[in-house]
C-alpha positions as CSV (number, residue, x, y, z in Angstrom):
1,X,74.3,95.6,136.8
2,X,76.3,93.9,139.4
3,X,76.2,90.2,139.0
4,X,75.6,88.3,142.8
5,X,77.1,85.0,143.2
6,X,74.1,83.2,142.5
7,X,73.5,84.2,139.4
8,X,76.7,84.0,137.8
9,X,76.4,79.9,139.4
10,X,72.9,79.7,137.5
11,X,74.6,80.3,133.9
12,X,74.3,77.1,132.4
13,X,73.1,77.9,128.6
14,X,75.1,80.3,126.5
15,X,74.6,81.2,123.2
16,X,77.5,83.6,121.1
17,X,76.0,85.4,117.5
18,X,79.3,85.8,116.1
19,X,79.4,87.2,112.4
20,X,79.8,85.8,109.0
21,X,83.1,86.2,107.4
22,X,86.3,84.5,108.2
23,X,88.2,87.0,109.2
24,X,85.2,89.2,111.2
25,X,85.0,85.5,113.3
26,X,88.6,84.7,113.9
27,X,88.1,88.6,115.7
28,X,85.4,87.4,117.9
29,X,87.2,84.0,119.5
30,X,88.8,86.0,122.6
31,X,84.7,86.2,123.8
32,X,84.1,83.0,123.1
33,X,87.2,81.8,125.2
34,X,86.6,84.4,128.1
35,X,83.4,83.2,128.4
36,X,84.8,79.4,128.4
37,X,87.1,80.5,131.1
38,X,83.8,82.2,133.2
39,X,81.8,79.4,132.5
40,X,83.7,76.0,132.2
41,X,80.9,73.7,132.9
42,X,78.5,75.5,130.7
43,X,77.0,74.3,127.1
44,X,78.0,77.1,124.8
45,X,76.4,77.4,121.3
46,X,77.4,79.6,118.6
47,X,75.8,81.0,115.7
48,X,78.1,81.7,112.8
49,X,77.4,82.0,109.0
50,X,78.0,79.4,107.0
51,X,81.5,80.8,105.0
52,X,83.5,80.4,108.2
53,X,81.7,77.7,110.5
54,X,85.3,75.8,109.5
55,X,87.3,78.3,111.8
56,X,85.1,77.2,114.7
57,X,85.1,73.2,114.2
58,X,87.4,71.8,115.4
59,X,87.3,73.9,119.5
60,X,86.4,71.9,121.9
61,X,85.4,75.2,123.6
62,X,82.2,74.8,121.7
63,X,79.7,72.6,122.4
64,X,77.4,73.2,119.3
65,X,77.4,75.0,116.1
66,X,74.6,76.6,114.3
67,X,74.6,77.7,111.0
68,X,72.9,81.8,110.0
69,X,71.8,82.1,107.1
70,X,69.9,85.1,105.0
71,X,67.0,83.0,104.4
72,X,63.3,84.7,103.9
73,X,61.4,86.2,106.5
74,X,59.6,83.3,107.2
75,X,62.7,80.9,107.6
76,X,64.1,83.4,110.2
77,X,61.0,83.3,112.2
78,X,61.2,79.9,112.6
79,X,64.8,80.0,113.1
80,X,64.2,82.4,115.8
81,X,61.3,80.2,117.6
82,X,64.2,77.2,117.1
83,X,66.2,79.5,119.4
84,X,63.8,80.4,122.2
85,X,63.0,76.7,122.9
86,X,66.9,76.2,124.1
87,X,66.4,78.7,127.1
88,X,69.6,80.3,127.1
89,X,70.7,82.0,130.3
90,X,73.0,84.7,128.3
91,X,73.3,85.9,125.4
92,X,76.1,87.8,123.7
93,X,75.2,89.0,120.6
94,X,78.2,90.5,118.2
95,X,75.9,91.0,115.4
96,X,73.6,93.8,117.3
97,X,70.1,91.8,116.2
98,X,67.3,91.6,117.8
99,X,67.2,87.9,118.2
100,X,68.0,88.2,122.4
101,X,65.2,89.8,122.8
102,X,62.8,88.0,120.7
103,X,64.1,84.5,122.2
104,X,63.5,86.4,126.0
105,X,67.0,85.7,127.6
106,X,66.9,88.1,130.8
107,X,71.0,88.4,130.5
108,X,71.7,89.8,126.9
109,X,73.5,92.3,125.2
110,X,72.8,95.8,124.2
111,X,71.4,96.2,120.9
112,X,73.4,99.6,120.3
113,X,77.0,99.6,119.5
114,X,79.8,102.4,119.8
115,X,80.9,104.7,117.4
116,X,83.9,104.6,118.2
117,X,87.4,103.9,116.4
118,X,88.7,100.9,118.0
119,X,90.7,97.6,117.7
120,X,87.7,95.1,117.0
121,X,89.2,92.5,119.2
122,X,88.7,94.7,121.9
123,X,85.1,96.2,120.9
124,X,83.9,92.4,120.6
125,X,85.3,92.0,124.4
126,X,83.5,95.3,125.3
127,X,80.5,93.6,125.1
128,X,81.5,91.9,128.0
129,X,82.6,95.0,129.7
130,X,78.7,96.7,129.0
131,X,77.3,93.7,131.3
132,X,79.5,94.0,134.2
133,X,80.6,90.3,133.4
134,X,83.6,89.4,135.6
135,X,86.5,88.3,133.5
136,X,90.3,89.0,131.9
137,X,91.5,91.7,129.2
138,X,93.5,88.7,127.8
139,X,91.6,85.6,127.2
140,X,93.1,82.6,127.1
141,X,94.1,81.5,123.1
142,X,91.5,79.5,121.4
143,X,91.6,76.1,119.4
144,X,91.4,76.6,115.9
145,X,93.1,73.1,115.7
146,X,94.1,70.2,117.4
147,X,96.8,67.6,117.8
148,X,96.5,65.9,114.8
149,X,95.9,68.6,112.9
150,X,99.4,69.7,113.5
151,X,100.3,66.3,113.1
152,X,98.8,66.1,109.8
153,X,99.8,69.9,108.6
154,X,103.8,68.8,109.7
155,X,103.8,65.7,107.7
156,X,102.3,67.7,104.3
157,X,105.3,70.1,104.9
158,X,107.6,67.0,104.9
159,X,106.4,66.0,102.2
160,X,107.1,69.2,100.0
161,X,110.8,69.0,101.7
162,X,110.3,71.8,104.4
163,X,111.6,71.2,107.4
164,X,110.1,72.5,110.7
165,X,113.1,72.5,112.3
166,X,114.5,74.7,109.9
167,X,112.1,77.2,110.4
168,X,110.0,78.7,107.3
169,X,108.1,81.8,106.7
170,X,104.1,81.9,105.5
171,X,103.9,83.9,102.5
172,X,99.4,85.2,102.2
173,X,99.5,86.9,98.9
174,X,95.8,86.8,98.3
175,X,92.7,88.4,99.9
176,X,88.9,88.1,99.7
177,X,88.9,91.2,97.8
178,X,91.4,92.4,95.2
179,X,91.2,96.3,96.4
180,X,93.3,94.8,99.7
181,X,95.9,93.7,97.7
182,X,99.5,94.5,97.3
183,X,101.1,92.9,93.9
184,X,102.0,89.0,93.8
185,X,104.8,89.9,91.8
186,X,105.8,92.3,95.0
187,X,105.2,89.2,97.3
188,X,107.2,87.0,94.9
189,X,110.4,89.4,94.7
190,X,110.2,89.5,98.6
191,X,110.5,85.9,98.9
192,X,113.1,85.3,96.9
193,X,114.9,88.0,98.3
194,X,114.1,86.1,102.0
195,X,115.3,82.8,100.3
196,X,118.4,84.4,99.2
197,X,118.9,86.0,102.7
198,X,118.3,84.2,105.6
199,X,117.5,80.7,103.4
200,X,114.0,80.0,104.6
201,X,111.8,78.8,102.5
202,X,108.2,80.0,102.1
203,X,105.2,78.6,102.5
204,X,102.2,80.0,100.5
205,X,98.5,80.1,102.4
206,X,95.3,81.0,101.0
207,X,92.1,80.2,99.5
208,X,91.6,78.5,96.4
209,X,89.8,81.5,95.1
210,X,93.5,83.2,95.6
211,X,95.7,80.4,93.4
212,X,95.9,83.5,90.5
213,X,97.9,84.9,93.5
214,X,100.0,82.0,94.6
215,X,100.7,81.3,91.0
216,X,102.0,84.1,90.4
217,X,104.6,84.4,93.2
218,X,105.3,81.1,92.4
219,X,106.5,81.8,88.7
220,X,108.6,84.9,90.3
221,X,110.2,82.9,93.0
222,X,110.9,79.3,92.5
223,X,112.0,76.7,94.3
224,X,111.9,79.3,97.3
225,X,108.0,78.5,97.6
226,X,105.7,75.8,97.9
227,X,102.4,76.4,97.4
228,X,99.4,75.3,99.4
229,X,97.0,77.5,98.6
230,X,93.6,75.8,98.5
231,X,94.6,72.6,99.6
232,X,94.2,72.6,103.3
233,X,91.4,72.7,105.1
234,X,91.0,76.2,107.3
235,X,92.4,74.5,111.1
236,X,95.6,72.7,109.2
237,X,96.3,76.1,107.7
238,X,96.5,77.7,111.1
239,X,98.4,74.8,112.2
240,X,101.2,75.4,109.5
241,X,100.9,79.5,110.7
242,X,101.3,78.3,114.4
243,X,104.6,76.5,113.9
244,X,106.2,79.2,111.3
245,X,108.5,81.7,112.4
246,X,106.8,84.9,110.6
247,X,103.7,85.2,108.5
248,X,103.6,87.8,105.6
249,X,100.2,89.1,104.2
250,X,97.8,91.1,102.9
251,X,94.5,92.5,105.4
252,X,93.1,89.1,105.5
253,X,91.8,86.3,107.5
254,X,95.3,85.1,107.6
255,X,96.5,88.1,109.2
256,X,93.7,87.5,112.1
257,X,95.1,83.8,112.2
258,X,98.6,85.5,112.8
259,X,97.6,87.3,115.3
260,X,95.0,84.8,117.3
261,X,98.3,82.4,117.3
262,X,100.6,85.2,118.7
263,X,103.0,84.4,115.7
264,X,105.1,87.8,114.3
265,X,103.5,88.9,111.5
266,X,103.8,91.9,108.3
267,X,100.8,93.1,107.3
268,X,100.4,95.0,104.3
269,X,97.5,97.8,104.3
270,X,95.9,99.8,102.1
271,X,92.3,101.1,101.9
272,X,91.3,99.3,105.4
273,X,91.8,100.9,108.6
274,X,94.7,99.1,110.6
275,X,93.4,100.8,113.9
276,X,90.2,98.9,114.0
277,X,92.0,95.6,111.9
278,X,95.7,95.8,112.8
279,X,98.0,95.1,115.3
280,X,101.9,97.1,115.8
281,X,103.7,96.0,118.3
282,X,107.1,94.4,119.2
283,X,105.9,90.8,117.0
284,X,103.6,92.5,114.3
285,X,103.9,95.6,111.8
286,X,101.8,97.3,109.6
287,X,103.0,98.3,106.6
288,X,100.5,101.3,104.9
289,X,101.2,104.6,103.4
290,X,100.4,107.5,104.8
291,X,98.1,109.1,102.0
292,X,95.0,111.4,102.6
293,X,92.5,109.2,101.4
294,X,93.9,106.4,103.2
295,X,92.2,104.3,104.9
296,X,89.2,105.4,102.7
297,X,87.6,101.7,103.6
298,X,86.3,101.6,100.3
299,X,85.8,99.0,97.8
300,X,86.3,101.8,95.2
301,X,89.2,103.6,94.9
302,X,87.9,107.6,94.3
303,X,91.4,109.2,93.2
304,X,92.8,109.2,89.6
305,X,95.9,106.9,90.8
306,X,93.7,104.0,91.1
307,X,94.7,101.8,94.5
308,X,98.2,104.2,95.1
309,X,97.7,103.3,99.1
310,X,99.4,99.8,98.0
311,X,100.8,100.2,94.2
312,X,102.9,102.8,95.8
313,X,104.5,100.0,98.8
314,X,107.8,98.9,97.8
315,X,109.2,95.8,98.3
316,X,112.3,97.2,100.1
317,X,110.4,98.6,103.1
318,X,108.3,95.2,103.5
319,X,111.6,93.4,103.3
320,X,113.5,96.1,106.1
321,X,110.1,95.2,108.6
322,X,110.3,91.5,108.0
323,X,114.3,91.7,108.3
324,X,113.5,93.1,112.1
325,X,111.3,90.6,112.9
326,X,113.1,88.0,111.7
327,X,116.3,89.0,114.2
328,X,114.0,89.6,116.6
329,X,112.2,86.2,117.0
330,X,113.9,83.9,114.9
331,X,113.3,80.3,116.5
332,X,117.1,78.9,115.6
């Protein structure tokens, strides 16, 4: 369809269905902040599951949360009825449901989706494309924290003795699932061979279902870390990523937080596919081996060499990409 004038002025409702995990959300922020840019005055609601509402709070971008659940078929009925009495004038929906449909919004996405191999970022933005909206291939960033959130994140690095200024690198050893992994001992020899190097200290990120992780670069490496995994909540961890000079990690939402924040970033990959997931370009690398099971973007690893796509990474060629980065866009 082409959109008249009139209509596009008559958008004053908008509701995004974004997904559920952390890092499937942080993916789905440039729509929410092209439609921001579309739509300025509008009331924009977004539905997001309940394990990453946190990566959304703090935007001012957003004028209301609301929390999915997999409740019973009952609950969604009535969460669906909840939904039609708000009258939204579009609807993008990311998850491909049918709740646009049932809730009667006349501008709405397609239920279908591509089956395609593509950058997710851009498939999210696509959904744009399919409706003719008017609008940018590069949205403007979104908030994933605010002023005294950075604030707040610089004076917890004081207080651990790392200076800003200084510059310091974000070390991610841990991942929502262990199969995405590289070693911690791996990530621990690499930062004190970056410590011993260029003398930057590193700063460990993650969830506190990822301390095994942190603990155990933390034992390899020393005084070259300090360790904040678990402590923070998600918007002062991307605050800390925003004003570091390189981040290091696993396929994570980290990574995605790397990225969103245009901050250079080495990403280590194994059974995931770093096409749809990754970026490679002059501020980010991919790190992966090129196996022929790989990316297999399994849970289970089918060969006899169990999880070879990331045992088989050494810590030499994750040092040499982070060594060019480092050159390349070192802030002092």
């Amino acid at each position: 369809m082409v959109w008249k004038a009139e209509e596009l002025k008559q958008i004053k409702r908008i509701l995004v269905i974004t997904l559920s995990n952390l890092g499937d959300v942080i993916l789905t922020t440039p729509v929410i902040t092209e439609l921001r840019r579309r739509w300025p005055q509008a009331h924009m609601s977004v539905i997001v599951g309940d394990k990453a509402i946190d990566v959304l709070r703090r935007s001012s971008q957003i004028n209301e949360l609301i929390i999915y659940q997999k409740t019973s078929f009952l609950d969604r009925i009535r969460f669906v009825a909840h939904l039609s009495q708000s009258s939204y004038d579009l609807v993008i929906d990311l998850r491909h449901t049918l709740i646009p449909f049932f809730i009667g919004t006349r501008h709405r996405t397609s239920l279908l989706r591509k089956r395609v191999v593509m950058p997710k970022r851009q498939e999210h933005l696509d959904q744009l494309k399919a409706l003719e909206l008017p609008g940018d291939n590069d949205p403007p960033a979104f908030e994933f924290y605010q002023a005294e959130d950075l604030l707040s994140a610089r004076e917890k690095l004081h207080q651990k003795g790392i200076d800003e200024a200084a510059g310091y690198v974000v070390l991610a050893p841990g991942s929502r699932f262990i199969h995405k992994s590289w070693a911690a001992d791996r990530f621990g020899e690499l930062a004190l061979r970056i410590y011993h190097e260029y003398g930057k200290r590193l700063v460990i990120l993650g969830a506190s279902s990822e301390q095994k992780a942190a603990d155990a670069v933390i034992q390899f490496a020393g005084k070259a870390c300090v360790d904040f995994c678990g402590q923070l909540p998600i918007w002062e961890s991307a605050a800390m990523i925003a004003m570091s000079e390189l981040v290091i990690c696993n396929d994570s939402a980290i990574m995605h937080l790397a990225h969103a924040l245009s901050v250079p970033c080495v990403s280590l990959f194994g059974p995931t596919n770093p096409i749809k997931y990754g970026k490679h370009d002059a501020m980010n690398r991919v790190v992966r081996l090129e196996l022929p099971c790989s990316p297999c973007e399994s849970a289970d690893c089918h060969i006899s060499e169990k999880r070879k796509c990331l045992k088989d990474i050494s810590v030499d060629r994750v040092y040499q990409e982070v060594k060019k980065l480092l050159i390349s866009h070192s802030r002092i």
